[in-house]
C-alpha positions in Angstrom: -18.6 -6.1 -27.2 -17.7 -8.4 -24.0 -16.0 -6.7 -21.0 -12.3 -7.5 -20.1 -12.5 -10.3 -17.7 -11.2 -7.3 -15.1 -13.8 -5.1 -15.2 -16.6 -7.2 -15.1 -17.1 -7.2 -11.2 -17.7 -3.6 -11.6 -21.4 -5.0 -13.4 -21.9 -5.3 -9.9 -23.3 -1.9 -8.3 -22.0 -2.9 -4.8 -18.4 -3.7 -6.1 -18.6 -0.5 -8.6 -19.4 1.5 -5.6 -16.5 0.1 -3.4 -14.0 0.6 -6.2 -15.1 4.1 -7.1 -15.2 5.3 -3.1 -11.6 3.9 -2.8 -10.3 5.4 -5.7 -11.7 8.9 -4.3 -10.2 8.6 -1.0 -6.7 7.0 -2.8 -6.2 10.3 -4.9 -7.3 12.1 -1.7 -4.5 10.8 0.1 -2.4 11.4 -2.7 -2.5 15.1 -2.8 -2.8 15.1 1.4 1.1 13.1 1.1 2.4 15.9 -1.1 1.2 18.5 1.3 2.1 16.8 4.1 5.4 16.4 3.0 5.8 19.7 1.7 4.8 21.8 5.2 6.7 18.9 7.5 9.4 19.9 6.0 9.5 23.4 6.5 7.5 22.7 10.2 9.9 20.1 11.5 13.1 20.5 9.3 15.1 16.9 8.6 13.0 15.5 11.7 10.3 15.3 9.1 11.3 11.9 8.1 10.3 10.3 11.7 6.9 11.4 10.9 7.0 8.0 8.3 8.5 5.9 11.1 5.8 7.5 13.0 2.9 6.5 11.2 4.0 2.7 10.7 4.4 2.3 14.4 1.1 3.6 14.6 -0.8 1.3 12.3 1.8 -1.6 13.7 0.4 -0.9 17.1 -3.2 0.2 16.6 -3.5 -3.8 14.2 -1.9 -5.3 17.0 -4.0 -3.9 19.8 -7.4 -2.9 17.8 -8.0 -6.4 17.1 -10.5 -7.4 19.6 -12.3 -4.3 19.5 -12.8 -4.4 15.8 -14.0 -8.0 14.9 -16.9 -7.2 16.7 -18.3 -4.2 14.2 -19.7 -5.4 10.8 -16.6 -5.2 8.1 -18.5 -2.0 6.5 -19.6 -0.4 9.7 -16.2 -0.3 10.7 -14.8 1.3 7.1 -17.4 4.0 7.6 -16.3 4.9 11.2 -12.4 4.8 9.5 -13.6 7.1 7.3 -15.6 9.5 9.1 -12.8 9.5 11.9 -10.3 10.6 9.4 -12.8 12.8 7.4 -13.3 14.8 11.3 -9.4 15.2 11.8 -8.7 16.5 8.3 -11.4 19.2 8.7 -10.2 20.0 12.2 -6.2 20.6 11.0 -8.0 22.9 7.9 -9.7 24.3 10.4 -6.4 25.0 13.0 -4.7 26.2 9.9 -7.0 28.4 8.6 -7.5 30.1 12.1 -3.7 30.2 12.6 -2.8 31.2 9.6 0.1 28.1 9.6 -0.7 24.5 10.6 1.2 23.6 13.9 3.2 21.1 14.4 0.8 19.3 17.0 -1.6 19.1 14.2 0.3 17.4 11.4 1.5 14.6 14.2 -2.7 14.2 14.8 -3.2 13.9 11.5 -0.7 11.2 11.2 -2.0 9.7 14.3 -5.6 9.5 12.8 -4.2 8.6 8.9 -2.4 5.5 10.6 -5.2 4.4 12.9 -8.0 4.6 10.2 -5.6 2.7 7.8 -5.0 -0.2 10.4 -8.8 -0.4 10.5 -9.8 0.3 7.2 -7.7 -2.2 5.1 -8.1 -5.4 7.2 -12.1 -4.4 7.5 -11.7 -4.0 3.4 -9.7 -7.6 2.6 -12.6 -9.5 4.7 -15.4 -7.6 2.9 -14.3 -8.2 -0.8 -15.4 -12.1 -0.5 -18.8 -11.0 0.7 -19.1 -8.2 -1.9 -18.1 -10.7 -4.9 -20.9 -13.0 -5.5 -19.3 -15.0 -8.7 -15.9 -16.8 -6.8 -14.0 -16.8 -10.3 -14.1 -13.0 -10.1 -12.4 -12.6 -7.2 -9.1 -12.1 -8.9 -10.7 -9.3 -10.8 -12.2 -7.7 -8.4 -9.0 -7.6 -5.8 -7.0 -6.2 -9.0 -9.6 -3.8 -9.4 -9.4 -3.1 -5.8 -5.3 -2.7 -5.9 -5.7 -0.3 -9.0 -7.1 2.2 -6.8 -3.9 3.1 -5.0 -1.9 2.7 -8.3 -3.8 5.2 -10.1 -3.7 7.1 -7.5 -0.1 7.4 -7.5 0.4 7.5 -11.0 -2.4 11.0 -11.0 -2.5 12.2 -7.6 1.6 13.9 -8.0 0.3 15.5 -11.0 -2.9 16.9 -10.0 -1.7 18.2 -6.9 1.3 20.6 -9.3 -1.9 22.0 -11.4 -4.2 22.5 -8.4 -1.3 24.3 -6.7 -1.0 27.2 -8.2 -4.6 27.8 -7.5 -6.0 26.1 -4.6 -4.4 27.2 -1.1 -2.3 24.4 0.5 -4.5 24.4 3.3 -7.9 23.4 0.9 -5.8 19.9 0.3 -6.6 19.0 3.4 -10.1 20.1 2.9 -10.1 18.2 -1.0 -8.8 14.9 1.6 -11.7 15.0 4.6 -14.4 15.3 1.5 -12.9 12.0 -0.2 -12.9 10.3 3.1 -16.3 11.3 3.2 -17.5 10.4 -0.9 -15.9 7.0 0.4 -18.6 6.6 3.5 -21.4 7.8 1.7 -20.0 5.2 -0.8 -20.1 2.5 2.2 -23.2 3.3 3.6 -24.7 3.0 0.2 -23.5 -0.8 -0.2 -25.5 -1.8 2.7 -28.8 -0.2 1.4 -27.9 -2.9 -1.7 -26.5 -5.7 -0.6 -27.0 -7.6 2.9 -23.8 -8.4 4.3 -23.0 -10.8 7.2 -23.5 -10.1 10.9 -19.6 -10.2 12.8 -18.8 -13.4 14.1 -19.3 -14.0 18.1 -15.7 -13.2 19.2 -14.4 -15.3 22.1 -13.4 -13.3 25.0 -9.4 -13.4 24.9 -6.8 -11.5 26.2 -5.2 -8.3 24.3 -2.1 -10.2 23.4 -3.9 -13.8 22.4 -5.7 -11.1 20.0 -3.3 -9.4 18.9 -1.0 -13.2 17.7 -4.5 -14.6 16.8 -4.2 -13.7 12.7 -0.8 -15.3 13.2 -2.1 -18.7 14.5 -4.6 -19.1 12.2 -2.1 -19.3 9.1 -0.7 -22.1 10.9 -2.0 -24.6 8.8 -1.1 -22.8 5.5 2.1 -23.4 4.4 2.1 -21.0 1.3 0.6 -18.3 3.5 2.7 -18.5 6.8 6.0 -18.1 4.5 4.6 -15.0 2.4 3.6 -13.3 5.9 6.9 -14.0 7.3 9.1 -12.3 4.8 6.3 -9.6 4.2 8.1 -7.7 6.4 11.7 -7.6 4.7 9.6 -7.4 1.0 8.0 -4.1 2.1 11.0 -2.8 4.1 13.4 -3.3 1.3 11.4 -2.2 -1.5 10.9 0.9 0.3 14.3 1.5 1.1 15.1 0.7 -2.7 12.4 2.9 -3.8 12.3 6.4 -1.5 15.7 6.2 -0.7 17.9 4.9 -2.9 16.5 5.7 -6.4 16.2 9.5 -5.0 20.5 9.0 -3.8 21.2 7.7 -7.3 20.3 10.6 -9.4 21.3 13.0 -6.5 25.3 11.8 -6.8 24.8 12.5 -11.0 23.4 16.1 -10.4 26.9 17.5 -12.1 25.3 15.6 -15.0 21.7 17.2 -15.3 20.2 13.7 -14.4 18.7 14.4 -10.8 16.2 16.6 -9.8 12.6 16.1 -8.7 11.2 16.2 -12.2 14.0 13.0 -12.8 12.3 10.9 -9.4 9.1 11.7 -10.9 9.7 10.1 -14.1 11.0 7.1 -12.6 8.1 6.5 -10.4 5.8 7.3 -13.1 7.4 4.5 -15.5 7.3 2.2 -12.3 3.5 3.2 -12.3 2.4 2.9 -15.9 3.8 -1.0 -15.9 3.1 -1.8 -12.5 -1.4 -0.8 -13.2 -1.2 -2.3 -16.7 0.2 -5.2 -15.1 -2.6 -5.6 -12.6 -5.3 -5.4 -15.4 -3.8 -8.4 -17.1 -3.3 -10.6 -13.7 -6.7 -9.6 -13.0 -7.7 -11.1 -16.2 -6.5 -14.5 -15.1 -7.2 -17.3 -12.7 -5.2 -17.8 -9.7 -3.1 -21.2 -10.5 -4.5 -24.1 -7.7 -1.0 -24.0 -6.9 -0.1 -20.3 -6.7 3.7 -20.4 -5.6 4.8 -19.8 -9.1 2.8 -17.0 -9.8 4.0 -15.3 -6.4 7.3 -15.4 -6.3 7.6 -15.4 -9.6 6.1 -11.9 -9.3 8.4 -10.9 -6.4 11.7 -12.3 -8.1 10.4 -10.2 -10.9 10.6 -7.2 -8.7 13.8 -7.9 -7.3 15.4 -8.3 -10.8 14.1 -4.9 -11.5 15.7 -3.8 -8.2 19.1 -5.3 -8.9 19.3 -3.8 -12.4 18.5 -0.5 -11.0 21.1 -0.8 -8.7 23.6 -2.2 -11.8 22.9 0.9 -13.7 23.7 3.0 -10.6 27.3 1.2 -10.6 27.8 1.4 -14.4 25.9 4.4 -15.9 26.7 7.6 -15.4 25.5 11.4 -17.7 22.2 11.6 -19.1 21.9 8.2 -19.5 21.5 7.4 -16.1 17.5 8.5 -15.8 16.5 6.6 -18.5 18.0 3.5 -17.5 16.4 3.8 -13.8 13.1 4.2 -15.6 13.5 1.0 -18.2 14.9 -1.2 -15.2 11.5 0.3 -12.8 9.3 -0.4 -15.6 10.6 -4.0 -15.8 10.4 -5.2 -12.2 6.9 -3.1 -11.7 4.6 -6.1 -12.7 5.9 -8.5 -10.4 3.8 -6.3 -7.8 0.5 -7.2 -8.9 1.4 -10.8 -9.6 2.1 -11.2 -6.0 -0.2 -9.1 -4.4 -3.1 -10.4 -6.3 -2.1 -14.1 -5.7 -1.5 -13.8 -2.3 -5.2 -11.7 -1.7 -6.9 -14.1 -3.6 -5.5 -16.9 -1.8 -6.3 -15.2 1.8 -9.7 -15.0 1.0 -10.3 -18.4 -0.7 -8.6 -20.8 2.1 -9.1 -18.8 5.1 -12.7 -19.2 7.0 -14.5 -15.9 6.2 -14.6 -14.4 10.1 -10.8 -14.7 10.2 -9.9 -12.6 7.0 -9.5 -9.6 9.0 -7.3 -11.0 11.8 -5.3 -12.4 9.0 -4.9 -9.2 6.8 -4.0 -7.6 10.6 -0.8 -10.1 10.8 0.5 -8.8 7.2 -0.2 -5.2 8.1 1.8 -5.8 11.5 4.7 -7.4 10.0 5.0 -4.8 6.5 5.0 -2.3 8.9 7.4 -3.5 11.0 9.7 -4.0 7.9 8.4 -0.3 7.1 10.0 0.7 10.2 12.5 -0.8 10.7 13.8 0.7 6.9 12.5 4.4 7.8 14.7 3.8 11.2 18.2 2.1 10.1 17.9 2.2 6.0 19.9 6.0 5.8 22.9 4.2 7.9 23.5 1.5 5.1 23.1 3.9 2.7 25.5 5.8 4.2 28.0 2.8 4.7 27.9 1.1 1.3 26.2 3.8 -1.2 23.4 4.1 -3.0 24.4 1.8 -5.9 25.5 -1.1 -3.9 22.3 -0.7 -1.3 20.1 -0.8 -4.1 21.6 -4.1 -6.0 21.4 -5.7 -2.8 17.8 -4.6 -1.7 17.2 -6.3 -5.4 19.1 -9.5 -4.3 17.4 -9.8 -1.2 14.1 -10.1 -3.2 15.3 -12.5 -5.4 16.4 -14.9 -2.8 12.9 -14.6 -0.8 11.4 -15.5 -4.0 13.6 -18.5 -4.8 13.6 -19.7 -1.1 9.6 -19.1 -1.5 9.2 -21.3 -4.7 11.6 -24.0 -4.2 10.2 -24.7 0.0 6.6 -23.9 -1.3 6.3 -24.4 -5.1 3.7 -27.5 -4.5 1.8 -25.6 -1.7 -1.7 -24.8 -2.5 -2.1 -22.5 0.9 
């Protein structure tokens, strides 16, 4: 029996490797966050939120200012020293912990400080090696939604794991279970290159810092498709998460009289997001990338922000124990417009962009989704505050629809 036109890539030993030392170091993360979140909270109080704001003004500035350092390191070389780096300060916060007896709150700030700067090394490094990994072209769809299934599973197994390892692992050994993922994914690196020859880095001109740092930005000039979806990245990612983290969490908090809130309730919501959002990216990765791609992109993203502005609706208009299930039906719809769009726009980074600017490129949309993400973690609680939950929601979910239909009607017969 044939393989699904998804997994085939992983036939390849060098892509099989790369997906399965992602998806180790994805559920790592996973069950890091929980902690994370968890002890910040009782180390820091309501402050802990800055740490978010923290770590995307971290990987803003680190892909702004890194650039010029790290085109000069062979895309895997660098994803090993990422690892290892973060691998080293997760052992040395289980380490202060253990020895303390409590993890201080200087440690959980370097943690985020090394979490962030491997992140805005590692994922730019990743995006530019997937076209040298992939030997077939027609499989690159595949293998980015192979690639992007990584963090969904994550998410979908990593919550649940880390409520049955907790009441038997010490809080401190997640940390631990994290810096040996990190690791799994080097040694996973290191083995690629004993298999597969990849290309020497480019010959880097020597520019300035700040010509650098704008240099992903100029090189999408020419791309029309491109420059449009990395403009808005920013408001897509700042939104969403606003939508998401804040106001989902707000809706079923205002119908706790009703038995509909509760941790268990967010769980299930982000768990129905889940289950559509990674079935979703097997089928896309099933499929060839249209020549013209607009309608597959924002159709995805008006997809997302449909799902967005029901959610919101159903904050308005349902109340009792109806409410939960309505938030998970309206997640589960919008969740596979993610892959549509996130798929799309990969693929077509890595098939019209020359191959030694793929990592200043994926630097631009990591600068401007985290300066969306920041901007949200900073300003989102005050709208919130000022309009509710319901309303802030619906219109998070509007503003996605109209990026999407500006999107396809300027861009609909760009092919880049």
């Amino acid at each position: 029996m044939p393989l699904p036109a998804v997994f085939r890539p992983l036939r390849d030993p060098a892509l099989a490797l790369l997906w399965g030392g992602l998806a180790t170091s994805a559920v790592g993360d996973q069950l890091f966050m929980v902690v994370l979140t968890w002890v910040a909270v009782a180390v820091f109080g309501t402050a802990a939120g800055y740490l978010n704001a923290l770590q995307a003004a971290l990987v803003l500035g680190v892909a702004l200012l890194a650039g010029r350092w790290a085109d000069r390191w062979q895309h895997r070389r660098l994803m090993v020293l990422a690892d290892l780096g973060r691998a080293a300060v997760m052992l040395a916060l289980a380490a202060v912990w253990l020895h303390l007896g409590r993890p201080p709150g200087w440690a959980l700030v370097a943690a985020v400080v090394a979490l962030a700067a491997g992140q805005a090394l590692f994922r730019p490094a990743l995006q530019a090696m997937v076209p040298e990994v992939v030997t077939v072209r027609d499989e690159l769809p595949a293998a980015n939604a192979l690639l992007d299934t990584t963090d969904r599973i994550a998410r979908l197994i990593g919550p649940g794991l880390a409520a049955m390892l907790g009441g038997i692992l010490p809080l401190v050994h997640f940390v631990t279970l994290n810096a040996a993922t990190f690791l799994l994914s080097a040694l996973a690196l290191t083995r690629i290159g004993r298999l597969r020859s990849l290309p020497a880095p480019a010959p880097q001109p020597e520019i300035s810092v700040l010509a650098s740092a704008l240099h992903g930005f100029a090189v999408l000039r020419p791309f029309a498709l491109l420059r449009y979806s990395l403009a808005t990245t920013g408001v897509v990612f700042g939104v969403w998460y606003a939508a998401m983290f804040l106001g989902v969490p707000l809706l079923l908090k205002d119908s706790a009289g009703d038995g509909t809130a509760g941790l268990a309730g967010y769980g299930l919501v982000i768990a129905s997001y889940g289950s559509t959002n990674l079935l979703a990216t097997f089928v896309v990765g099933s499929m060839a990338v249209p020549r013209r791609p607009a309608g597959m992109i924002f159709g995805g993203l008006g997809l997302i922000g449909f799902g967005g502005v029901l959610m919101g609706l159903a904050g308005w208009w349902i109340t009792g124990p109806w409410l939960l299930p309505a938030l998970c039906i309206t997640a589960a719809i919008g969740a596979p417009g993610g892959p549509m769009e996130d798929v799309a726009v990969a693929v077509l980074r890595q098939t019209r962009v020359p191959a030694h600017e793929q990592a200043a490129v994926m630097r631009a949309f990591l600068v401007n989704s985290n300066l969306g993400l920041l901007v949200a973690f900073l300003f989102a609680p005050r709208v919130f505050d000022a309009v509710g939950a319901a309303a802030a929601v619906t219109g998070a979910g509007a503003v996605l629809v109209v990026v999407a239909a500006v999107g396809f009607f300027g861009y609909r017969r760009a092919e880049g």
